[in-house]
ZAVODO-861783 format. One line per 8 residues: their letters; for each residue x, y, z of C-alpha. Coordinates in Angstrom, 2 decimals. Layout:
a = X,Y,Z; ...
This chain:
xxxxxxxx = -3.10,10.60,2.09; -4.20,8.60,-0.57; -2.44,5.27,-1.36; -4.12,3.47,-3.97; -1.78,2.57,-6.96; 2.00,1.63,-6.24; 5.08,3.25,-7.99; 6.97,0.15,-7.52
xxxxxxxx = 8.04,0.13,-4.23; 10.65,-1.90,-3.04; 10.69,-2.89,1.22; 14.55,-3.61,1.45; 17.17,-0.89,1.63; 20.67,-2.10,1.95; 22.69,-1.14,5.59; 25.41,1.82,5.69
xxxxxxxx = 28.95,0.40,6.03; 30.57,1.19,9.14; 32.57,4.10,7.99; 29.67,5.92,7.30; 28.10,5.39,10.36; 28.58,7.65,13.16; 27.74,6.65,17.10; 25.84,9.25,18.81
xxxxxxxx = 24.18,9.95,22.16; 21.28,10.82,22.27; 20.04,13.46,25.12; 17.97,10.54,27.23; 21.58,8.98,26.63; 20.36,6.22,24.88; 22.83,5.04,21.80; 21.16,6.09,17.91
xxxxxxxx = 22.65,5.29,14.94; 22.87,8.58,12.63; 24.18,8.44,8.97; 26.47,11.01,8.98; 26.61,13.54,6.33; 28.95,11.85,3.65; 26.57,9.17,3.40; 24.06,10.45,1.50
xxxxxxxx = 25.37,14.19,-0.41; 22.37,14.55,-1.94; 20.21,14.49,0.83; 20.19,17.43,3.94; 18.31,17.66,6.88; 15.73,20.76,6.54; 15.92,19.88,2.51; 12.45,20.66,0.54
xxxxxxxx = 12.01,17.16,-1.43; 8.87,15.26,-2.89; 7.91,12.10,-1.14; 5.54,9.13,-2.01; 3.05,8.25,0.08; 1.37,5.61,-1.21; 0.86,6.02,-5.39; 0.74,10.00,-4.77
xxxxxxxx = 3.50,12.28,-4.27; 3.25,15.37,-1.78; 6.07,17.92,-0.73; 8.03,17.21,2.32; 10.66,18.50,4.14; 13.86,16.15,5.70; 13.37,16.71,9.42; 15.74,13.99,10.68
xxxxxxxx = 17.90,11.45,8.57; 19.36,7.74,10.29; 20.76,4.42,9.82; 18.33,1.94,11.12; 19.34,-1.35,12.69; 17.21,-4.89,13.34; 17.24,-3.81,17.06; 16.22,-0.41,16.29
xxxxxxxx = 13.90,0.64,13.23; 10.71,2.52,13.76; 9.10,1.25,10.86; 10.82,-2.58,10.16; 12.93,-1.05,7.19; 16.89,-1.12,8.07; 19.52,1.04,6.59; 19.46,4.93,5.75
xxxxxxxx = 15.62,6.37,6.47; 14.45,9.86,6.88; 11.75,11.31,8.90; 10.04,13.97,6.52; 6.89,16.64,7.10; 4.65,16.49,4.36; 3.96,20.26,3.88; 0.15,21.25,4.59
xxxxxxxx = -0.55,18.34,6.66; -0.35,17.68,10.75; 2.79,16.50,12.17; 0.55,13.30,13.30; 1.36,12.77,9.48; 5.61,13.08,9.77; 6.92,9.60,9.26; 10.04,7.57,8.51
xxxxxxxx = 10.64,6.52,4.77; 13.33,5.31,3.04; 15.50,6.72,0.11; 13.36,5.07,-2.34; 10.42,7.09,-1.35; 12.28,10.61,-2.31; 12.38,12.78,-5.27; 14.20,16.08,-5.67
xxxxxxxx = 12.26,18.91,-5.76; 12.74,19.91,-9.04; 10.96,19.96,-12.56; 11.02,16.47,-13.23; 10.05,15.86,-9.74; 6.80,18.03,-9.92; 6.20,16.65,-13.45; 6.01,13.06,-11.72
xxxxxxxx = 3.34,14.43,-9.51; 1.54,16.02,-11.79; 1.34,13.00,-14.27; 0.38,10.16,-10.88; -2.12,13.00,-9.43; -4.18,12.70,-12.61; -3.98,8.94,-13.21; -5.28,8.52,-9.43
xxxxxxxx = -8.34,11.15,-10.83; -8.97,9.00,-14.23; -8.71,5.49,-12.10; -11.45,6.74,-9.40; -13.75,8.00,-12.20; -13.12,4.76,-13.86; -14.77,3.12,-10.45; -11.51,2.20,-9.03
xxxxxxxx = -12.44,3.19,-5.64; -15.27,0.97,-4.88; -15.99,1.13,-1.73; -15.10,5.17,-1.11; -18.03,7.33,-0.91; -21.37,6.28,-0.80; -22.38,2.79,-1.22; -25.48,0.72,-0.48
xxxxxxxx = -24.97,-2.62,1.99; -26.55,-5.10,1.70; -30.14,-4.63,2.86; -30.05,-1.64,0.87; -28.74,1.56,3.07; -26.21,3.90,2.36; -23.44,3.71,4.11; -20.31,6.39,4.01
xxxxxxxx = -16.74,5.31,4.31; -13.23,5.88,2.50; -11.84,2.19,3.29; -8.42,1.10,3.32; -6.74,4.63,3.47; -7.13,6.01,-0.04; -9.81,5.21,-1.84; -11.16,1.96,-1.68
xxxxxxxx = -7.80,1.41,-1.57; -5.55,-0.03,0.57; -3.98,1.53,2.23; -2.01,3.68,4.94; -4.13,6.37,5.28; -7.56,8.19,4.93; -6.11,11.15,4.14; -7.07,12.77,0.34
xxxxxxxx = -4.20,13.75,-1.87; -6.00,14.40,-5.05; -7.30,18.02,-5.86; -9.47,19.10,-8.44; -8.11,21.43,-10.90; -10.46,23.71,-12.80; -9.12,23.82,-16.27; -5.99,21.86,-17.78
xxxxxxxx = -4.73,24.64,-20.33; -4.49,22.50,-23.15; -7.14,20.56,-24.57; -6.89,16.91,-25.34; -7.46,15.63,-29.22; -10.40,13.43,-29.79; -7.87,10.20,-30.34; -6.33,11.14,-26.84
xxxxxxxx = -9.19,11.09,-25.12; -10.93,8.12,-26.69; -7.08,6.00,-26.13; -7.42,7.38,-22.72; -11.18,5.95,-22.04; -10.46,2.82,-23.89; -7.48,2.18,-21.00; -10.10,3.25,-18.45
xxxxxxxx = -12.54,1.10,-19.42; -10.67,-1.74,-19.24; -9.68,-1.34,-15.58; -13.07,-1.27,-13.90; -13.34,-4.11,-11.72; -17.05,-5.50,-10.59; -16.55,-5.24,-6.53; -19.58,-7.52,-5.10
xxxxxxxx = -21.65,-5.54,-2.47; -20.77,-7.58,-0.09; -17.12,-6.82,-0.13; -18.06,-3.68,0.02; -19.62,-3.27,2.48; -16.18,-5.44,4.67; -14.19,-2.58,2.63; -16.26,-0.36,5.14
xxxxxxxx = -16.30,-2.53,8.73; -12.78,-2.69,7.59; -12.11,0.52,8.06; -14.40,1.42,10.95; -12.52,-1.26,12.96; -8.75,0.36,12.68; -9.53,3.54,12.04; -12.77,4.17,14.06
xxxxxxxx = -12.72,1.79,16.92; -8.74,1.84,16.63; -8.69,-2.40,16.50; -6.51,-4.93,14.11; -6.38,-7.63,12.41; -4.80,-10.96,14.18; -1.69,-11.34,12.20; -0.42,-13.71,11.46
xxxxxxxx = -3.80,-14.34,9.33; -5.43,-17.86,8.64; -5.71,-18.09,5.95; -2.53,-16.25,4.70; -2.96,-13.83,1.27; -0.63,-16.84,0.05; -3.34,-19.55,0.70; -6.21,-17.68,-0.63
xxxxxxxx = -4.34,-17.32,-3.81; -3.02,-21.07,-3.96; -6.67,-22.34,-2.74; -8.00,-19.28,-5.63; -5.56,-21.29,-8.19; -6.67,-24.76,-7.35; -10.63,-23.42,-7.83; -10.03,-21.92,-11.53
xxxxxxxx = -8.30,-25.24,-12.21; -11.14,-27.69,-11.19; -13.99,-26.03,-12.31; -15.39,-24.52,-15.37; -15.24,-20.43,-15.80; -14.57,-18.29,-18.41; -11.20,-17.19,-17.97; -8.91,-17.86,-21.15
xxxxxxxx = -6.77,-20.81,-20.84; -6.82,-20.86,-17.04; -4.31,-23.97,-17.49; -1.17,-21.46,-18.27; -2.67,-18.26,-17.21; -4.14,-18.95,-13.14; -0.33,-19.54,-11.75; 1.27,-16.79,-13.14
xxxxxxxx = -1.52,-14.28,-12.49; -1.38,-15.36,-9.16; 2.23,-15.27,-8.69; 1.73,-11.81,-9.67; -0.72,-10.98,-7.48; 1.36,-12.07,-4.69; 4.54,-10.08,-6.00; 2.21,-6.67,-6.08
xxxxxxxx = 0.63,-7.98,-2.99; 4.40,-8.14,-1.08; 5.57,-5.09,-2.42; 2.51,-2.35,-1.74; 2.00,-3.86,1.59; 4.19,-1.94,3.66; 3.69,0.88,1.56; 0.48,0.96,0.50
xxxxxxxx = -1.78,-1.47,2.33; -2.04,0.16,6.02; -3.74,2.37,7.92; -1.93,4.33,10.06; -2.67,2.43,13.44; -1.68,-0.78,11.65; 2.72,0.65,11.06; 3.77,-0.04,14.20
xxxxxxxx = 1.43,-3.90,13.95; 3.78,-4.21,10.74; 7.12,-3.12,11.86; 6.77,-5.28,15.00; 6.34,-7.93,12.49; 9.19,-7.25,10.48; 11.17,-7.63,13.17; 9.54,-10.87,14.83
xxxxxxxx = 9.96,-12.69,11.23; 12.31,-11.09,8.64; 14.77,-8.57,10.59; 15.13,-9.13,13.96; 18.55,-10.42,15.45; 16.56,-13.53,16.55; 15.54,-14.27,13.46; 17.90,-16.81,11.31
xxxxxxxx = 18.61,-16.09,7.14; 17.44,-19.71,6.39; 14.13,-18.94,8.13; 13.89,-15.26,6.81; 14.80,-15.44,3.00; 11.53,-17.11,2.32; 9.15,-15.25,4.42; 7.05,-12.95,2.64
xxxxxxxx = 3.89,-10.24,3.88; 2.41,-12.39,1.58; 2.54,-15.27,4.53; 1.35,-12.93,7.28; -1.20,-11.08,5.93; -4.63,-11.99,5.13; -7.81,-11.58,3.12; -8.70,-8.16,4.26
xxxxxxxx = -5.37,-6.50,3.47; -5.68,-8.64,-0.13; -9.08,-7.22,-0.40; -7.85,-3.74,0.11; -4.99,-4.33,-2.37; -7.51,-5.76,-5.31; -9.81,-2.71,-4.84; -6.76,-0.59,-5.89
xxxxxxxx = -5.35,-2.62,-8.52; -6.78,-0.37,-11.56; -5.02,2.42,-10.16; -1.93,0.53,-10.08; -1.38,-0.63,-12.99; -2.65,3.07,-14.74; 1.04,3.34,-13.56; 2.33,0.58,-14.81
xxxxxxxx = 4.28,-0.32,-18.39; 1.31,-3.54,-18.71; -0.08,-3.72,-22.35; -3.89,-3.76,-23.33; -4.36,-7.08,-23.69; -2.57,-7.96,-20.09; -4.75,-5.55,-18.46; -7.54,-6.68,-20.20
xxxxxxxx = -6.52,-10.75,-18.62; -5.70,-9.29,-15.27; -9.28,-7.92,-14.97; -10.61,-11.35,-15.72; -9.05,-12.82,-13.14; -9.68,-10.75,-10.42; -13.17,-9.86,-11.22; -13.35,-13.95,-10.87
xxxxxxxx = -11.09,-13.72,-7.74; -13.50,-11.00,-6.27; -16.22,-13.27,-6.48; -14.47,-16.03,-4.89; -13.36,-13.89,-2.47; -17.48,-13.51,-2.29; -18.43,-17.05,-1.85; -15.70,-17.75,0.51
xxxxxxxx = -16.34,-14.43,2.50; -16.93,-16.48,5.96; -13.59,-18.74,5.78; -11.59,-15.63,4.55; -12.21,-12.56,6.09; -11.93,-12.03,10.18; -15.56,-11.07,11.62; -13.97,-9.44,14.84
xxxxxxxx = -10.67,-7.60,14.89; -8.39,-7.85,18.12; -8.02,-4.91,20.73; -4.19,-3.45,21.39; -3.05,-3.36,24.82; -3.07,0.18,26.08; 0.30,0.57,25.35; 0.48,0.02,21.67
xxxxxx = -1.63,3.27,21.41; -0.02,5.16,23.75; 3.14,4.32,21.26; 1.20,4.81,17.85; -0.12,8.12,19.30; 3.75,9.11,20.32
């Protein structure tokens, strides 16, 4: 699936009170926690529904619905999740999501689809996805890749959710379409070759040769941004008034950076990597509320996943509510953060990605 922009996704979801909890065994007579069927009316397992994966929206169907715990989630969210088939696609696909991530299947619903489906299409032809498709490296070959599971993008998946349509029915007025390439125009970003070409050995290495990336990172997506902040401040560039503008940009950033990740950001090798994670730093019953409320993916994650997230950024914010003239900033700054990103490739970005033990597979491939 494609996962380029974000629909502002949210990674909390609030537990299910104990009355609306119901104890079940399981047939390997393990203990689950199910919601039962007055928690959530509006909701039935073997329901058609539309689900987001990623910025796109596909139809799914409800396969299993329950209340996940610290000591059990399968994907580091906790409270009411469902386990939905995306219709048309493997069952390798079939994942956990939360109630955030559904839509009713109904007009409104498809007209959703319809409208993010072709703002993906007008953000790739805008050169949003850098580093999908061909691209030369550096000494000048082509080399073919689709990094960071969605275009260029970061992340979750390889998998294409964006079909061509031959004709639209209506035609667009001139104004419309030159309002529409004005907007486009403004969200190319200038993605050095270099980064690139790491979009593509980036996705080789989790995808391919079914590797990840040492988490947590050093330097953190965080650090790169502080350390990115500190750079624009002591020397001269371009940007406009980098003295008020660098920290809140890059508070941003780090806000879109926290939210997509789970979402967004990963591969599909790399969700069990980040649930494990959850659980080791934000919602496992080990983990203490002092220590957890200020722990971000933000200060676990590194360069690479940033990279993947910055790549996708035009597509994003086609989705957004931003003005012209804060879209127009935003691509200042990260065209300049790309190209720090660039000249700091060797301290940032991790040259060889770890090997999972044999049994992290086995339980991806599960």
């Amino acid at each position: 699936m494609s996962t380029d922009p974000i629909a502002d996704p949210s990674t909390s979801t609030a537990g299910a009170s104990k009355s609306n909890i119901t104890k079940t065994v399981t047939s390997k007579g393990t203990l689950s926690t199910l919601v039962s069927p007055a928690t959530h009316l509006q909701w039935k397992i073997n329901e058609k529904c539309l689900c987001y994966h990623g910025p796109l929206i596909y139809e799914a169907k409800i396969l299993k619905i329950r209340n996940f715990t610290p000591e059990d989630t399968e994907n580091g969210e906790i409270g009411p999740n469902f386990l939905v088939h995306y219709k048309g696609w493997k069952q390798t696909w079939d994942e956990w999501v939360t109630e955030q991530r559904i839509l009713k299947l109904d007009e409104a619903g498809i007209a959703k689809q319809k409208a993010l489906s072709q703002s993906a299409l007008a953000a790739q032809h805008a050169g949003a996805n850098a580093a999908a498709g061909k691209m030369k490296d550096l000494s000048g070959k082509t080399t073919l890749g689709n990094p960071a599971g969605s275009s260029a993008s970061a992340g979750g998946s390889t998998r294409s959710g964006i079909r061509k349509e031959g004709t639209r029915g209506t035609k667009r007025t001139r104004e419309e379409d030159d309002g529409h390439n004005a907007r486009r125009a403004e969200m190319k970003l200038n993605v050095p070759e270099v980064l690139k070409v790491f979009l593509v050995d980036d996705w080789e290495a989790v995808t391919k040769n079914h590797q990840l990336v040492t988490l947590p990172r050093s330097p953190t997506v965080r650090q790169i941004l502080n350390q990115f902040e500190d750079h624009v401040k002591s020397t001269t560039t371009s940007l406009p008034t980098p003295a008020l503008l660098t920290h809140t940009i890059c508070s941003g950033l780090q806000i879109y950076f926290d939210r997509s990740c789970g979402m967004s950001l990963l591969y599909r090798f790399e969700r069990y990597q980040y649930a494990e994670v959850r659980k080791k730093y934000i919602t496992g019953p080990q983990v203490k509320i002092e220590e957890s409320s200020d722990i971000e993916m933000s200060s676990i994650y590194g360069g690479e996943h940033l990279l993947r997230m910055l790549v996708s950024l035009p597509q994003m914010i086609a989705n957004s509510q931003m003005d012209a003239e804060s879209i127009s900033l935003v691509k200042e700054y990260v065209n300049e953060l790309l190209r720090y990103l660039e000249s700091n490739k060797d301290d940032i970005f991790q040259r060889e990605y770890d090997t999972p033990s044999e049994s992290y597979g086995n339980t991806v491939r599960s």
